[in-house]
N, C-alpha and C positions, 0 to 999 in steps of 0.2 A: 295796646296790651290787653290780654283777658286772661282771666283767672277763672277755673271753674273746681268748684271744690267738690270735692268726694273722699269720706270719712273712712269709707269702707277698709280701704288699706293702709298702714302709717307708712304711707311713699308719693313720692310726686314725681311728674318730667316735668322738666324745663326744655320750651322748643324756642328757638329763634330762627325763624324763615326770612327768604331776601325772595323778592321779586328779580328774581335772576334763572339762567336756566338756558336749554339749547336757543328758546326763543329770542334773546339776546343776542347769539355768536353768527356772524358772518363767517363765510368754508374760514376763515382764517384764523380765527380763534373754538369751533367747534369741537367740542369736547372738554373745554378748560375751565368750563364751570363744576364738571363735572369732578377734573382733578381737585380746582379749588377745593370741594367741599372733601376731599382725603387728607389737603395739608390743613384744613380748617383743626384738624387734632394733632397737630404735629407742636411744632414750636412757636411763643409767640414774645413778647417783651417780659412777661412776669415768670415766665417759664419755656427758659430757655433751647432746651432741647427737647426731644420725646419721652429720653427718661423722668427727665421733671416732672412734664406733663402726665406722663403716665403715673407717676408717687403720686401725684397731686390724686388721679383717676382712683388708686388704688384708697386713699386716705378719705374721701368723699364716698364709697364705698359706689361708683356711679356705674352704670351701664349704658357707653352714650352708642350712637352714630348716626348717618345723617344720610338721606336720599338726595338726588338730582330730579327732576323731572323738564318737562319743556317748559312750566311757566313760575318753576319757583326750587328753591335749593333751601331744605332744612337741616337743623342740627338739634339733638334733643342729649339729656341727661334724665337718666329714671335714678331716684336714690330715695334713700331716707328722708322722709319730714323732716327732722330733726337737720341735714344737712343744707336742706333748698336756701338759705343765705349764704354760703359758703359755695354752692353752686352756684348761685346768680352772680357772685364775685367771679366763679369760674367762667364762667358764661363769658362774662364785660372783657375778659381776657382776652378770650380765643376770638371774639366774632370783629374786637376793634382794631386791637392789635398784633394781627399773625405777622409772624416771619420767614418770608418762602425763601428756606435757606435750600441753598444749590444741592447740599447734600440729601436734606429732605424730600428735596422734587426728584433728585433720582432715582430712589428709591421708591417714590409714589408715579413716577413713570412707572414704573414697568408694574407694577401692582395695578394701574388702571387698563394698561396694555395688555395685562393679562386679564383683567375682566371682558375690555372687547374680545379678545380671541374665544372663551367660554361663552360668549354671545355666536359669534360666526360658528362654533361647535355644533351647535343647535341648525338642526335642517330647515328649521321656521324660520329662523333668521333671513337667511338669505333669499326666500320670498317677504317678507316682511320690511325688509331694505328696499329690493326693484319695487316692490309699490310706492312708498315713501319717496320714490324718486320720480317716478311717473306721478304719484298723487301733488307733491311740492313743488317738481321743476326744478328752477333754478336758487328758491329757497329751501332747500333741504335739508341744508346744514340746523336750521331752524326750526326743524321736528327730530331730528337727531341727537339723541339724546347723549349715546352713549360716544358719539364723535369720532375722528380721525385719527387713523394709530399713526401719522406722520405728524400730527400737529400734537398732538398728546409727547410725545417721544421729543418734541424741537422745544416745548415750554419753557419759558423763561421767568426767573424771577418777577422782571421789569413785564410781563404782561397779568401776572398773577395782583400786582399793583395797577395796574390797568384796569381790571377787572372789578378791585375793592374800591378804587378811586369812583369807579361810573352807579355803581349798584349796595353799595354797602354801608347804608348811611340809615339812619332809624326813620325817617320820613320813606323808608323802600322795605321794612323790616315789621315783622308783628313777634312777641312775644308773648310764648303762652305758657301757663303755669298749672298743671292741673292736677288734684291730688289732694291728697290731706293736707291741706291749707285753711289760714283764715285771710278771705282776700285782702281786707284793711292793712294786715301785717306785708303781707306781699307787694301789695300796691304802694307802700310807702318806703320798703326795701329796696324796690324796681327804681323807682325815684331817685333814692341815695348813691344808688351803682351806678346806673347807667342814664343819672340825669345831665352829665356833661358830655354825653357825647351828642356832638354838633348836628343841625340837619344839616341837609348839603344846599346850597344856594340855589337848586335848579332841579328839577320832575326829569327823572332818565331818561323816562318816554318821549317826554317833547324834546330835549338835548339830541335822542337818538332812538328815534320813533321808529318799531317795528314795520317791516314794511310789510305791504298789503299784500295778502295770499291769491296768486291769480285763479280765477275760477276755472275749470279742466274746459277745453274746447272741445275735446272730441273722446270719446271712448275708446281706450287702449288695451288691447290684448296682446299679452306677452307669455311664453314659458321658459321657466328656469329649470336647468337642470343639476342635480348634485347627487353626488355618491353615495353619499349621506343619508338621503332620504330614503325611508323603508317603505311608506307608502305615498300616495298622488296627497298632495293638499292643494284644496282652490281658493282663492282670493276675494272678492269683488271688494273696493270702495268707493265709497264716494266723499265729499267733503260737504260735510253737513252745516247744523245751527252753531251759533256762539253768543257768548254770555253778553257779549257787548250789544250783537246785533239784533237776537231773535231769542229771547231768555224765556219766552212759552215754547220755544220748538224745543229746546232743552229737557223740560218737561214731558214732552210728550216722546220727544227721542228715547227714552228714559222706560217709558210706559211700553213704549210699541217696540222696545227689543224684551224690557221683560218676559212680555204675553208670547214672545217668538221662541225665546229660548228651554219655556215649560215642555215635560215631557209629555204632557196631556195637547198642546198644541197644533196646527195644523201644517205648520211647516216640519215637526217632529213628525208626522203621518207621514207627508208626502217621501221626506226623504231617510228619516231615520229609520221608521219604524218598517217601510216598506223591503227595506235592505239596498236601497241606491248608496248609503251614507253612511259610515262608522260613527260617524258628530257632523254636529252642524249648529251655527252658533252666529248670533246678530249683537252685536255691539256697537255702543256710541260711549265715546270720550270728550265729555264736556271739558270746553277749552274757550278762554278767552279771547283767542285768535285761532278759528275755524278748528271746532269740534270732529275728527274722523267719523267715519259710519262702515262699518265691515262687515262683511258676510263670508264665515268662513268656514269650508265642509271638506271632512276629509270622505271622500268617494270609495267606495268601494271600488277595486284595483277593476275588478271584472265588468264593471256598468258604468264605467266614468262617462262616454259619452251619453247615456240615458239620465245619471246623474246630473249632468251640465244644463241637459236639456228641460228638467222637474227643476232647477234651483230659477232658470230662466222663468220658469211655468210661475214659479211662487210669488218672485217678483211682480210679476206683470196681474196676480192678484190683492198683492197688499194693500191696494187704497178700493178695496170691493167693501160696501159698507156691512157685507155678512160673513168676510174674512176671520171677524172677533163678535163676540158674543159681549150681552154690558156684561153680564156674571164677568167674564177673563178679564173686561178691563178693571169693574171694582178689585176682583181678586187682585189683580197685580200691582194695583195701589196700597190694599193691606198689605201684601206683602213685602212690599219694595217700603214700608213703614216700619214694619218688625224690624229688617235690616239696618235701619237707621240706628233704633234703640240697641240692635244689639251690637253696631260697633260704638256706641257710645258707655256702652257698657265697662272698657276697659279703658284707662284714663289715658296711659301713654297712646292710644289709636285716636282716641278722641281727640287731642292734642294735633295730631298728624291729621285728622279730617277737617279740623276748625284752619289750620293754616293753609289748606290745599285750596280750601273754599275761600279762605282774605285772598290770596293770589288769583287763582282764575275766575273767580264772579266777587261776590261780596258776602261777610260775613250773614247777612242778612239772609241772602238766596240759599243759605243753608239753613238757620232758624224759622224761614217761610216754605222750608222745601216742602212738608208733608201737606201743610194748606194751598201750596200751589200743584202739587200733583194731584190733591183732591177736583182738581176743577179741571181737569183733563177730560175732556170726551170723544165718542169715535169718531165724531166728526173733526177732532186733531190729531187724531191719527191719522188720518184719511190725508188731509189738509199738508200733515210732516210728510209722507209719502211722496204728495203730486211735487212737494217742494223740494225735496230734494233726492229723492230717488228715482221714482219713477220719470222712466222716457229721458232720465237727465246724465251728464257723459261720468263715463266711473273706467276705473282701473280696475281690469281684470286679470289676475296672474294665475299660474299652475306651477307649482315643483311637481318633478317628478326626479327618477334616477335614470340614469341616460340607458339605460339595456328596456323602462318599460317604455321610456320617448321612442326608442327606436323600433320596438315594436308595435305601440297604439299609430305611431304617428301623429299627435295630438293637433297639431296646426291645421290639419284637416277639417276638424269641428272647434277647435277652439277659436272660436273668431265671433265675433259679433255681426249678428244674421239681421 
């Protein structure tokens, strides 16, 4: 449990996360963490239906809801100070005791069903899927978050207990309280609520240990095409560091897309500022079981093939030890500090950053973050590059719309040379 107090506003959240998530769901239950955390506000033993539930919402004066991600499933309540014991009782309700009544999961089918399809609406999606599928293989289900409209639509009560029975137990759980509080009071509240609820006799992981993400053999180039799409977007990934394995690559993964993404930059010359490139944009997703690494540019419709061939160019200089400048690398460590401060700045985010970080590293690697990015140099950036980028196999995709496929003919030069 952690409490973080801040006086500034008479309000608090209450979050409770589960180490649950796509990364859990084999193709056969993919997506149904996802639903869980919809009937997670539905109906449970002390409040029986949604109306209840909902009086109960309306009389606590709460504003809750809850994300999915791939290594952890939250739920939060923002209310009144004055109310956070009467929330924490709410809390002990919904996360021990739900009831995934037939009527509620129908209704939260097609409510989740409809969130995938406003996912597939989006032209990005549908390159963002073929990657994840060339980048995971036959674990896919397992970065997909958002899951299968056939297994979403088939859920049953009896897997939704499935689901609570393997991951839902306070030894899999954190509990965070942040706000106008006084912790002692909280801490001894937290105690009286939810101090009978059991651990579970057994660690999920070792019960039902994620399996190990096979490293890419060879570099894949693929194009998708849709109608959808207004203009080219390109892909590149690769599968990078993890907090488990290589928690300075982290760090430095961190650093070396910052410095990438500034408009003052040299990959912002090459390709934005030259006119190859509308955007262009490096990202890593620190993850517990293998962090992504993206590279993704939308080309200008008229120089895509010259575009391809600068983003190739960029690549093949990132581990040049006069790429970055120290100035860009301290800069991007100030600055990637600001950013800290200033999502901690709001309670309920702060909440949502402290549980993201107990799930995929440790709370810890979040209170050492700013002192472990100070000791970042170019020579780990250099070091993160040879490691996992450079010369190493990655997923390349293009969307386009099939009239400019059939004109560029992209297969042509989209390939790996």
């Amino acid at each position: 449990m952690l409490v973080v107090e801040d006086h500034t506003v008479p309000m608090a959240t209450i979050e409770i996360a589960c180490k649950n998530g796509s990364f859990t769901e084999p193709p056969e239950f993919n997506g149904l963490s996802h639903l869980y955390e919809h009937l997670f506000f539905k109906a449970n033993k002390h409040y029986p239906n949604p109306a209840a539930y909902n009086n109960r919402v309306n009389e606590l004066d709460i504003d809750y809801n809850g994300s999915t991600r791939e290594e952890l499933v939250n739920y939060y309540f923002s209310l009144p100070k004055e109310n956070v014991t009467a929330g924490l009782q709410f809390m002990n309700s919904a996360i021990r005791f739900p009831k995934f009544k037939k009527e509620d999961m129908r209704q939260e089918n097609e409510i989740v069903n409809a969130e995938f399809q406003r996912h597939e609406s989006s032209p990005f999606y549908a390159l963002k899927d073929a990657v994840d599928h060339h980048l995971w293989g036959d674990l896919y289900s397992r970065k997909h978050v958002i899951g299968n409209h056939d297994i979403i639509l088939s859920a049953t009560p009896e897997k939704m207990e499935i689901i609570k029975n393997k991951y839902y137990h306070p030894n899999n759980s954190v509990l965070v309280v942040a706000g106008d509080v006084a912790h002692e009071t909280v801490f001894k509240e937290a105690e009286n609520i939810f101090g009978s609820w059991p651990r579970s006799k057994f660690d999920p992981f070792e019960q039902w240990p994620v399996p190990a993400f096979s490293p890419l053999a060879k570099t894949d180039y693929f194009v998708i095409e849709s109608d959808i799409a207004q203009v080219p977007i390109i892909m590149f990934s690769w599968q990078g560091p993890d907090t488990r394995n290589d928690v300075a690559g982290t760090f430095a993964a961190d650093v070396f897309s910052f410095i990438l993404n500034q408009k003052a930059s040299g990959l912002s010359a090459a390709l934005v500022s030259s006119g190859l490139a509308l955007e262009a944009e490096v990202n890593y997703y620190t993850q517990k079981y293998v962090g992504p690494i993206s590279f993704y540019v939308i080309p200008n419709p008229d120089r895509l093939e010259a575009c391809l061939a600068e983003m190739k160019k960029q690549i093949a200089l990132w581990d040049r030890a006069d790429y970055f400048t120290d100035k860009q690398v301290e800069r991007a460590k100030r600055l990637l500090a600001i950013e800290q401060v200033k999502r901690n700045e709001v309670m309920t985010d702060y909440a949502h950053t402290l549980s993201f970080w107990w799930a995929s590293s440790s709370i810890d690697y979040y209170t050492t973050y700013q002192e472990n990015l100070d000791k970042v140099t170019k020579a780990d950036l250099q070091a993160y590059v040879q490691k996992y980028i450079k010369n190493k196999p990655y997923c390349a995709g293009m969307l386009l719309n099939r009239a400019t496929s059939q004109e560029l003919k992209p297969t042509r030069f989209f390939q790996e040379n």
